[in-house]
Structures are given as C-alpha cells and as structure tokens.
N, C-alpha and C positions, 0 to 999 in steps of 0.2 A: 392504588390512587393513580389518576391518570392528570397532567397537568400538559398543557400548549410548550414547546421546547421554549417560547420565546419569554416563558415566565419564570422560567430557571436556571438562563445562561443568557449571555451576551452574545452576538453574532456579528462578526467583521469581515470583511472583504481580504484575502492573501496582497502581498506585497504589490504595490501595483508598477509591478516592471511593464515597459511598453515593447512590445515586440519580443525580438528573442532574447534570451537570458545569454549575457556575454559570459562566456569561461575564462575565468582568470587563476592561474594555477595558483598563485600566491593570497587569493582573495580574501579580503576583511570576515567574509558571511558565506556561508551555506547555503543551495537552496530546495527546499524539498517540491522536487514536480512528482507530476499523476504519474509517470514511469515508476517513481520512487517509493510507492506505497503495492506493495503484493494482494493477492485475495484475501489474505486472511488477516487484513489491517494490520500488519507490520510493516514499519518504515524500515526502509534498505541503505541505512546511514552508508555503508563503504559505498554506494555510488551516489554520494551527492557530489555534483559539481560544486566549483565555489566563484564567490564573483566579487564586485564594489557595488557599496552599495550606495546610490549617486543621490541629489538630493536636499536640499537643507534642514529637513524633519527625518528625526532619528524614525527609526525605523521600531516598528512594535516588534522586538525580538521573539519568538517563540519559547514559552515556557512549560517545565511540567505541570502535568493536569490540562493543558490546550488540548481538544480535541480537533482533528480537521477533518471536512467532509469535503471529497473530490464532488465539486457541480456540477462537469461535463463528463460525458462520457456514457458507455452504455451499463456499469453500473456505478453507482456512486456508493463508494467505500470510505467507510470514518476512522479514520487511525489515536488512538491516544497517545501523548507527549508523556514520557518516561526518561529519566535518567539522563537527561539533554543536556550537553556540556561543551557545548561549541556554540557560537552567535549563529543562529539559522533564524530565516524567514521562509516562509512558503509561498509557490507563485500564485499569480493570484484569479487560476482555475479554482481554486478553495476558499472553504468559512471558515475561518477560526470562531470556534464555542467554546466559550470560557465560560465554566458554571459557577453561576453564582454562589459565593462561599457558605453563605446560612441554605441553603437548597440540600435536603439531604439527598443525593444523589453522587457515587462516585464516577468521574468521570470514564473512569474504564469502562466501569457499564454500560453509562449512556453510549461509547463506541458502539462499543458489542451491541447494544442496541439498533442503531441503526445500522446495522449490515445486516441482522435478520430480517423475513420473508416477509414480515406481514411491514415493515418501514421501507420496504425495498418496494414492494406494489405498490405502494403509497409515489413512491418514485418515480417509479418506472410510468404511472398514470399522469402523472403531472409535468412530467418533462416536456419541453419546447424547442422547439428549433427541428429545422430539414437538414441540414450538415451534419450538423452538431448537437444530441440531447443537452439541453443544458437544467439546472433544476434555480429558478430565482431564490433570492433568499425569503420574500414572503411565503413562499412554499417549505420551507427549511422550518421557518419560526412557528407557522401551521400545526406543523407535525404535533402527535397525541404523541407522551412519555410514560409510559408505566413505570412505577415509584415502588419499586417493594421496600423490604425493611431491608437495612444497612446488614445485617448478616446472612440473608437473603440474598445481596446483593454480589456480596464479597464471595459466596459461597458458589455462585455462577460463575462468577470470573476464575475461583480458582479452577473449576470442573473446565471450560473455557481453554485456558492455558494448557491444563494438562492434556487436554485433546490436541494440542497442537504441538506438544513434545512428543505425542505418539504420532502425529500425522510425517512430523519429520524426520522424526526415527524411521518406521515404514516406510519413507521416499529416499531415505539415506542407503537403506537395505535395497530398493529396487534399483536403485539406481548404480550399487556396487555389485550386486546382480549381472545387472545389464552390461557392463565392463567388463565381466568375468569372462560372459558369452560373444562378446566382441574379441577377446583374447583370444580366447579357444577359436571362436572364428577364420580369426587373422594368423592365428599359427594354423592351423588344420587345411582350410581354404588356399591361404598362401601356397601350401608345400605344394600343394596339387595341381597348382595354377603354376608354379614353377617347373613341375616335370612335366606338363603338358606344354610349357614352352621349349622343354630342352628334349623332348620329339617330336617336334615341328623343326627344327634347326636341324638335329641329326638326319630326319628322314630327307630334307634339304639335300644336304652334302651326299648322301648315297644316292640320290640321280643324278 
C-alpha cells in the first residue's frame, strides 16, 4: 500500500532560532543540527550543544517516535527520536513528522525509509536553491510511502540495525588496525629516523 507522507504524519518547521545557535554551557535545551545526525540516521547526542530557549511560546520539545528530515544539504537524511531524555529541539534546517497515531506505520521505518535510493532520487530531483539544495516541505508531504504489514515492517528494521552493529563492529576493527600500524610505524620509522640523525651529527664532528 502506497499513501502521500502528508496523509499519515504531521509536518513542522525545527525550532525557529534566528541566526546562529548561542552555546550556553549550562543551557535549559539541547539542540540537534545537520552536523549532529551521521549517514546512517543516528543522532550524535554526546555533541549537542546546549542553549536558552528565548521567547514567550514554549517550545515543541522533541519526542519519541519524531522523525526528522534534514532540508538542506546534499543528502537529506531522516533520523528517528528513541530513548530521548533530555528537553531538545532541532534547528530549524529540519521537518519534524510526527506520524499519525491510528496510521499503521512505525516510525523507525518511515526513517529507514527515506534514506533509501529510490526517496533519495525523489530528492535529490526536487531540490532548489544555487548555494544551498534545500527540499520545501510541499515536496516532503508529496513523497509516495510504502505501507507493508507491521511485522514486515518491524522485521526490516531489525535486519536494518543489525547491519549497523556489523558495520561498526568492522569500522571498530579497521580502525584499531590502523593504530596498530601507526604504532609499529612510529616505533620502527622513528628508530631509523633517529640513527640517521645521530650520523649526520657524528660525521659533523669528525671534520
């Protein structure tokens, strides 16, 4: 079943901070920017900044089940809201989708969904702007949603995760790798690089 995104979630504008985002070390909120989300839509909570949030309209706090889709940029990556325990907002380069409660769709899905190839052309065609791609939210609400069944759905997402517990396992290993050979490098290299300095200095002194 294919449905319009705009008929099974809600779609809002990120926080609307004007200009740049002040860092305030002791700050009431959290805020998650486009830095803050990786390739593979996980948000990088240990580097959010935190700030005040100014104003006299509360602030739509970010909740589990929010999806957010980065607008700008040259790809546009959707992260789902998990296990959120601090007051965060997002700037407001993002859409918050919040899907409709009776919509059977989990939102983890719908992420994973739009970071895949054929929501991603769909993007990548419709972006605007010379500086800056940016994707409107009409374009956003547009989008075709594939609907499978709920254990169908859940059954993706677990396959999903666990590619990404191998992916960082494997970058974990290349990268403690990579360190090994920088070791052996820097011992091996070094020694050598040290006795061809201390026969430069001796052959010195004997003329």
């Amino acid at each position: 079943m294919k449905r319009l995104l705009s008929d099974i979630a809600e779609i809002k504008a990120g926080h609307p901070f004007r200009g740049k985002i002040p860092e305030v070390g002791d700050g009431e909120a959290y805020v998650i920017q486009i830095r803050n989300i990786n390739e593979d839509g996980d948000i990088e909570w240990n580097q959010l900044v935190r700030t005040n949030i100014t104003g006299r309209k509360s602030p739509d706090w970010l909740v589990n089940g929010d999806v957010l889709f980065a607008a700008r940029g040259q790809r546009n990556i959707a992260a789902c809201i998990t296990d959120i325990n601090r007051p965060t907002v997002c700037a407001p380069h993002y859409f918050v989708i919040k899907v409709h409660s009776d919509k059977a769709i989990l939102p983890e899905f719908l992420a994973w969904q739009l970071n895949q190839l054929p929501a991603q052309k769909y993007f990548a065609q419709a972006a605007e702007g010379s500086l800056q791609l940016s994707i409107r939210r009409p374009v956003l609400e547009s989008l075709q949603v594939t609907i499978p069944s709920m254990p169908e759905q859940a059954a993706i997402i677990g396959l999903y995760n666990q590619v990404k517990k191998e992916k960082q396992t494997y970058n974990a290993l290349i990268e403690n790798r990579s360190k090994q050979m920088q070791y052996v490098a820097s011992n091996l290299l070094g020694e050598k690089i040290n006795l061809k300095s201390k026969v430069k200095v001796n052959t010195k002194k004997d003329i």
